[in-house]
C-alpha positions as CSV (number, residue, x, y, z in Angstrom):
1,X,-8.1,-11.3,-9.9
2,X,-4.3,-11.6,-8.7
3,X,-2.4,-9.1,-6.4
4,X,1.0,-10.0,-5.5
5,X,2.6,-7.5,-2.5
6,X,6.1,-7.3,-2.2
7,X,8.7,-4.8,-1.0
8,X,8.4,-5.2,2.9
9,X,11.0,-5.5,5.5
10,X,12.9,-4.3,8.6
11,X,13.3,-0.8,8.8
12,X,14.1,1.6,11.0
13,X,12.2,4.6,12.8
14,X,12.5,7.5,9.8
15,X,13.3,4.8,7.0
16,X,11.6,4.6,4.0
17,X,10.3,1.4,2.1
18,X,8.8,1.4,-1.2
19,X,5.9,-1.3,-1.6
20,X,4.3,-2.6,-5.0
21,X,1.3,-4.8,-6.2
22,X,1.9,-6.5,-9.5
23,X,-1.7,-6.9,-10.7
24,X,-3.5,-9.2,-13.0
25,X,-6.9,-10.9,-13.9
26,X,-8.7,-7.6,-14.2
27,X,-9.0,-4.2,-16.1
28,X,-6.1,-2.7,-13.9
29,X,-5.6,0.4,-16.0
30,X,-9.4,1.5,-15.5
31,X,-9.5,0.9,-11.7
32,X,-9.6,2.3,-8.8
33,X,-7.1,0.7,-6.2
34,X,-6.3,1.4,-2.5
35,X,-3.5,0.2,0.1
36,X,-5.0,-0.9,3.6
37,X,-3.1,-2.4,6.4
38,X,-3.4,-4.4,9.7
39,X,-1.6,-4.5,12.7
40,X,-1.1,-7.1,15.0
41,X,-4.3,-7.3,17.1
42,X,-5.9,-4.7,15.4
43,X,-8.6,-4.2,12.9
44,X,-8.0,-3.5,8.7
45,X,-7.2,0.2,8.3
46,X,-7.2,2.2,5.2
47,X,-4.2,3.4,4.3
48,X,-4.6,5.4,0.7
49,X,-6.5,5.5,-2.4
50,X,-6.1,6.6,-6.3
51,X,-8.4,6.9,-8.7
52,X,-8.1,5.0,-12.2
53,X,-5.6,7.6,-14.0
54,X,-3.9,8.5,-10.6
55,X,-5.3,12.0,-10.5
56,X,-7.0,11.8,-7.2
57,X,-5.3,10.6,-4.2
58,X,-6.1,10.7,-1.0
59,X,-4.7,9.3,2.6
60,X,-5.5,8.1,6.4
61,X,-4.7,11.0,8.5
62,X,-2.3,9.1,10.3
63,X,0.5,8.7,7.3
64,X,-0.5,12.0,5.3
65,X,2.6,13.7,4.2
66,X,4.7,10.3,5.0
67,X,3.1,8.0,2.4
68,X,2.4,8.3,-1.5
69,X,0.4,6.2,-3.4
70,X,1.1,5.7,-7.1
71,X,0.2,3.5,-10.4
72,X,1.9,2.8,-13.2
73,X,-0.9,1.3,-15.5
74,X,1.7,0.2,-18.1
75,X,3.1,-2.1,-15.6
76,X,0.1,-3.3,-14.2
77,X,1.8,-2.3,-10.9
78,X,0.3,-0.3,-8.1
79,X,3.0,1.1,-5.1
80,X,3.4,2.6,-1.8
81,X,6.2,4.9,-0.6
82,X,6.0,5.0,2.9
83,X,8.9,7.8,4.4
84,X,9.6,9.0,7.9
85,X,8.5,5.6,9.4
86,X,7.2,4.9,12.6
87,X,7.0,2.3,15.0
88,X,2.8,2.4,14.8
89,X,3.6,2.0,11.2
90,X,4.2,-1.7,11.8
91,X,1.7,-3.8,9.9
92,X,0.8,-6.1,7.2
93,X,0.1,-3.9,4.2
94,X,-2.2,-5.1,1.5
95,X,-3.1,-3.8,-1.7
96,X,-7.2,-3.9,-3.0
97,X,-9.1,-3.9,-5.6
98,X,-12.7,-3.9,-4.8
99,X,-13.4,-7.0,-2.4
100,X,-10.4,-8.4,-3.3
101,X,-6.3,-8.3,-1.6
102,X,-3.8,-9.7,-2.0
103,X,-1.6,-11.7,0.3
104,X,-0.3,-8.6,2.0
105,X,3.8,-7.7,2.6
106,X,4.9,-7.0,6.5
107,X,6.4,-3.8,6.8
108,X,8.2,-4.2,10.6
109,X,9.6,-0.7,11.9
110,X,11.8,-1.3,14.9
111,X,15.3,0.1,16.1
């Protein structure tokens, strides 16, 4: 299993970002995937998940109605729009596939 983050940055309060997980090693198009995230000093935090076909999504509290999780299982490629960003936003954001994550993409939200 390979996941490979990338699309973070420097952004500012009520910026957007768009995140994506180029996957491999696995039956991507059959799974069930989910976007989780850590800040500094804090503990993993789950951020969104979608169901195999992208027909069921569902979000953290704390970024429903900023964030959208999406697949594209052509592409082998899972993302994360994140809108209306805030500074408790800031984080390292990883996608996951069962026990498995990738390497993980900061997203820094700062003026």
């Amino acid at each position: 299993v390979q996941l490979v983050e990338a699309g973070g940055g420097l952004v500012q309060p009520g910026g957007s970002l768009r995140l994506s997980c180029a996957a491999s090693g696995f039956a991507f198009s059959a799974s069930d995937m989910s976007w989780v995230r850590q800040a500094p000093g804090k503990e993993l935090e789950w951020v969104a998940s979608i169901n195999w076909n992208g027909q069921d999504r569902s979000y953290a509290d704390s970024v429903k109605g900023r964030f959208a999780i999406s697949k594209d299982n052509a592409a082998l490629t899972l993302y994360l729009q994140l809108n209306s960003l805030k500074t408790e936003d800031t984080a390292i954001y990883y996608c996951k596939f069962d026990r498995w994550r990738g390497q993980g993409t900061q997203v820094t939200v700062s003026s």
